[in-house]
C-alpha positions in Angstrom: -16.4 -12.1 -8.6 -14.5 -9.1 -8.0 -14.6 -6.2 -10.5 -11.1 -4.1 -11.4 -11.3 -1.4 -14.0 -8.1 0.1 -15.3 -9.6 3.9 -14.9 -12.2 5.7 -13.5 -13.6 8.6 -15.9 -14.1 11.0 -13.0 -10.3 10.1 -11.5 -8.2 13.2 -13.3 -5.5 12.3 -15.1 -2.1 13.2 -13.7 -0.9 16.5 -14.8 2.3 16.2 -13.9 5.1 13.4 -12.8 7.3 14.1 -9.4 10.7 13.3 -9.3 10.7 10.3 -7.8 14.5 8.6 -7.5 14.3 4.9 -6.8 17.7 4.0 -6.6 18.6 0.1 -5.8 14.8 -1.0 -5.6 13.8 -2.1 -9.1 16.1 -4.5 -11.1 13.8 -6.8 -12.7 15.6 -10.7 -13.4 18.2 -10.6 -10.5 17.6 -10.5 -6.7 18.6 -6.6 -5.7 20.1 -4.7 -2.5 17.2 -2.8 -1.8 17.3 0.2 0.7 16.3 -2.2 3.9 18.2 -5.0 2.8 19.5 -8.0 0.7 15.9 -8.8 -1.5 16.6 -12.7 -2.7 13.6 -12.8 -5.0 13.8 -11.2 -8.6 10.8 -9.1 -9.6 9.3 -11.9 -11.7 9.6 -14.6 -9.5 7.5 -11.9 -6.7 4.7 -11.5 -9.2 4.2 -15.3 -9.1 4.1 -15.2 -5.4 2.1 -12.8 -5.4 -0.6 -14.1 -7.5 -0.4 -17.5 -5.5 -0.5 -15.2 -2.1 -3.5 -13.0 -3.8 -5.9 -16.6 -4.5 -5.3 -17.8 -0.8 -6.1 -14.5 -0.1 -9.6 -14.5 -1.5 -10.2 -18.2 0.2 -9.9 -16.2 3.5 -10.8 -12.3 3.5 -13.9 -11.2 2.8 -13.5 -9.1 -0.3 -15.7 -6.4 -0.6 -17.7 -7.2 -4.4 -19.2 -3.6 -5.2 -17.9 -2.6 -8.4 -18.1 1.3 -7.8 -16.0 1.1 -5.1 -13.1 -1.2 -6.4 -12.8 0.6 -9.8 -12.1 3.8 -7.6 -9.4 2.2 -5.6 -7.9 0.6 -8.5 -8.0 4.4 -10.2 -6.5 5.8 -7.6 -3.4 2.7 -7.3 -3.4 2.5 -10.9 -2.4 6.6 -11.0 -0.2 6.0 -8.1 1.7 3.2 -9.9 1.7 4.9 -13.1 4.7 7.5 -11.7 6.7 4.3 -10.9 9.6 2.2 -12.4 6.8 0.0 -11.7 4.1 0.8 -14.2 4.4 -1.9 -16.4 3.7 -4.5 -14.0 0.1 -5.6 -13.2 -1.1 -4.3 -9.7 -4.2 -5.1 -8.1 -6.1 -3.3 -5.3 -8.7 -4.8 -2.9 -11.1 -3.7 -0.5 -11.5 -6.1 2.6 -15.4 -5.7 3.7 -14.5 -5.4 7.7 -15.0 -2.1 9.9 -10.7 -2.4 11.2 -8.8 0.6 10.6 -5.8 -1.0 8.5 -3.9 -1.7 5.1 -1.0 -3.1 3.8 0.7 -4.1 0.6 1.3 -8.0 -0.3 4.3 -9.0 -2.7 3.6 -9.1 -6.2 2.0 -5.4 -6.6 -1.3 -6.0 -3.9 -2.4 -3.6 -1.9 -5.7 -4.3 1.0 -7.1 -1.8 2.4 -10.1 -2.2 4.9 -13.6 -0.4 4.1 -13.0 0.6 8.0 -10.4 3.1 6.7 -12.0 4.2 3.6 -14.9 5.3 6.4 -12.7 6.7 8.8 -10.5 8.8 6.5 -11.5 12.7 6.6 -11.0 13.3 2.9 -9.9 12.0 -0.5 -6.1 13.2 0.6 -6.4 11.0 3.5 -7.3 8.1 2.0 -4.8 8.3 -1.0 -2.3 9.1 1.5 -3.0 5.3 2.8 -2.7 4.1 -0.8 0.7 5.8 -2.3 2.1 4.4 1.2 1.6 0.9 0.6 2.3 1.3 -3.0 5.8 2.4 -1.4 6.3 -0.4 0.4 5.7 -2.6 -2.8 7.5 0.0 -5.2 10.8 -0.7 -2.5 9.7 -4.4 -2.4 10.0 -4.1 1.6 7.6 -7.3 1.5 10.1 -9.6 -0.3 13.0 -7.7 1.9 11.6 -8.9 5.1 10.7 -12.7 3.5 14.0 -13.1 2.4 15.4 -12.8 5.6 12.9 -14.9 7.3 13.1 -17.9 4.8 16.3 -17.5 3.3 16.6 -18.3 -1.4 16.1 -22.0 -1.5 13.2 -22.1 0.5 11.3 -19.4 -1.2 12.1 -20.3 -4.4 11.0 -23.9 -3.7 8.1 -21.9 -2.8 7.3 -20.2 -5.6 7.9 -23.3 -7.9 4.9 -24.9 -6.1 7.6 -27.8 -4.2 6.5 -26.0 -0.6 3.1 -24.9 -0.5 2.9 -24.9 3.2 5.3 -21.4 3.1 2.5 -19.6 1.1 0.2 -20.6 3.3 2.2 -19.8 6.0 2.8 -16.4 4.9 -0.8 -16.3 4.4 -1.6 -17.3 7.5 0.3 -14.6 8.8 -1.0 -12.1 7.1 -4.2 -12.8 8.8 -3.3 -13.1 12.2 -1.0 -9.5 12.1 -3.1 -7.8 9.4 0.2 -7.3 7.5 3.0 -8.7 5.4 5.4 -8.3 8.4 5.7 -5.7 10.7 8.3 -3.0 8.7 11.0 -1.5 10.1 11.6 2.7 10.8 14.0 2.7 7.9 11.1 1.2 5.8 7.9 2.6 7.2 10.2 6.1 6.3 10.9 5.2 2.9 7.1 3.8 2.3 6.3 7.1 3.6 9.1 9.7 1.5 8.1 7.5 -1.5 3.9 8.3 -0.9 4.3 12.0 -0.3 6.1 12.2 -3.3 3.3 10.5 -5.5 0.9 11.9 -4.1 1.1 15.2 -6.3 0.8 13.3 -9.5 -2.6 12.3 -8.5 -3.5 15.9 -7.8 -3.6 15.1 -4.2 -2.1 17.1 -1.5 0.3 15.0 0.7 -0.5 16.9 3.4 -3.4 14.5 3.9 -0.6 12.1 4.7 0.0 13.9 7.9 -4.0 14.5 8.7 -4.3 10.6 8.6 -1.8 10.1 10.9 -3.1 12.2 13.4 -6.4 10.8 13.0 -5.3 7.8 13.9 -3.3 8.9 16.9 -6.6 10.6 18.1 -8.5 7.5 17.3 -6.2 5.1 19.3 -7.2 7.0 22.2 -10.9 7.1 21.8 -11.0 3.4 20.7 -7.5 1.5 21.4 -9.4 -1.5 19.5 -10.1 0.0 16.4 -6.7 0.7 15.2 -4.3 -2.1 17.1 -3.4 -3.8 14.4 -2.4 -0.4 12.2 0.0 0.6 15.1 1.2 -2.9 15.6 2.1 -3.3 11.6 3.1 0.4 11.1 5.6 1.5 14.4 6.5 4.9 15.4 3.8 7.4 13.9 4.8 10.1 15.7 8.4 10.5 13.9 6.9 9.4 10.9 4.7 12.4 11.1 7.5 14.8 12.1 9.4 13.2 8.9 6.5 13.4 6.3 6.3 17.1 7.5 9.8 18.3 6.7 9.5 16.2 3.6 6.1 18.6 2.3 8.0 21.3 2.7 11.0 20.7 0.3 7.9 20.5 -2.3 7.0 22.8 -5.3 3.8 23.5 -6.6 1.6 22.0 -4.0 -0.9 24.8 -4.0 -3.7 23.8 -6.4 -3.9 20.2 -5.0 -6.9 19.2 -3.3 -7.6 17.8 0.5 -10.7 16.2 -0.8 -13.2 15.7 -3.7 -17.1 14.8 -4.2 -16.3 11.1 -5.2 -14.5 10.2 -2.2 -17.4 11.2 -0.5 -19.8 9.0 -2.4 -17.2 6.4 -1.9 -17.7 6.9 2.0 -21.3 6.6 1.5 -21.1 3.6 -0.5 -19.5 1.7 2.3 -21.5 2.9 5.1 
């Protein structure tokens, strides 16, 4: 039984929103043009998916059941979220219990991320950096961008009235084998990224740590090419995404007080070693 708290008393409350413009991404009832592409599911029908995706789901990933640990990562996505046109909408945030270095977001407001990275990450900054990029990817709705072009409206709609059950399961299946929704495209990856670093203030986290993950993991594909082969296989060209989160930190205000990393995080870590 997995355990999901809406807040953690220790998490701070945000104490201030960014500007975040999410133009073309958010029209709940109608199928949108998103920024990647034409999106042919409305935002309720992706919620449904998603809650059909998020049960096969726990059928096949080991889900990591320590309560301390979930109710921090649904804290921090729950603040994330909170800055978005998205807020009213129920996310939920898992921990897979496996040593890979990897995360993505699902359809329907789910985000994984693998205790593997929780471990690896070199500070609270890092970490959140991880989280306010895959809520980014589900805030665009890059997920249901990249399904509609693969399945096409009358299939995934037949889908999500339960008349194909074989395409959730296929999606599933995918998922498992890539260790991703799909494998995004630079425009998206960017976006994902623009849309993190600019959340990431309103959590009291310096985006910076965006930037520090990334080159962690850089440093870490050499050491152990292994460890992180799926991240680099899901989440293409690092090294201009870097370049581009950079430039992005500095047109920011006001990022002096926010913090790299905190005492919880750390007992976080622990917990998962």
């Amino acid at each position: 039984m997995k355990v999901r708290a809406r807040t953690v008393p220790s998490v701070p409350v945000a104490r201030f929103l960014p500007v975040v413009v999410l133009l073309g991404v958010f029209t709940a009832g109608c199928a949108t043009l998103g920024f990647g592409g034409v999106n042919l599911i409305s935002i309720e029908e992706e919620w449904e998916m998603g809650r059909q995706l998020e049960e096969e789901l726990a059928e096949e990933l080991p889900l990591l059941e320590d309560a301390v640990v979930n109710e921090y990562v649904s804290a921090i996505g729950d603040l994330l979220v909170s800055q978005t046109r998205m807020a009213d909408l129920d996310w939920r945030f898992h921990v897979v219990e496996e040593p890979e270095v990897n995360a993505f977001n699902v359809p329907g407001g789910l985000v994984y991320v693998y205790a593997g990275l929780i471990e690896e990450a070199g500070g609270a900054a890092e970490f959140v950096s991880v989280m306010a990029h895959e809520v980014g990817h589900g805030v665009a709705r890059h997920g249901t961008e990249r399904l509609s072009q693969q399945f096409g409206l009358s299939v995934l709609a037949a889908a999500i009235l339960g008349q194909e059950p074989g395409i959730i399961q296929q999606i599933v299946a995918e998922i498992l084998a890539v260790g991703a929704i799909a494998s995004f495209s630079r425009s998206q990856e960017f976006e994902a990224d623009e849309i993190g670093v600019e959340l990431m203030p309103g959590a009291e986290y310096h985006p910076r740590g965006m930037v520090h993950l990334l080159q962690r993991l850089l440093e870490l594909r050499e050491r152990e090419p292994g460890a992180v082969e799926r991240f680099f296989a899901t989440h293409p060209d690092v090294t201009d995404r870097i370049q581009r989160v950079e430039e992005r930190i500095e047109a920011l205000e006001g990022l002096a007080d926010l913090r790299m990393d905190d005492d919880q995080f750390r007992s976080i870590q622990e917990r998962i070693r």
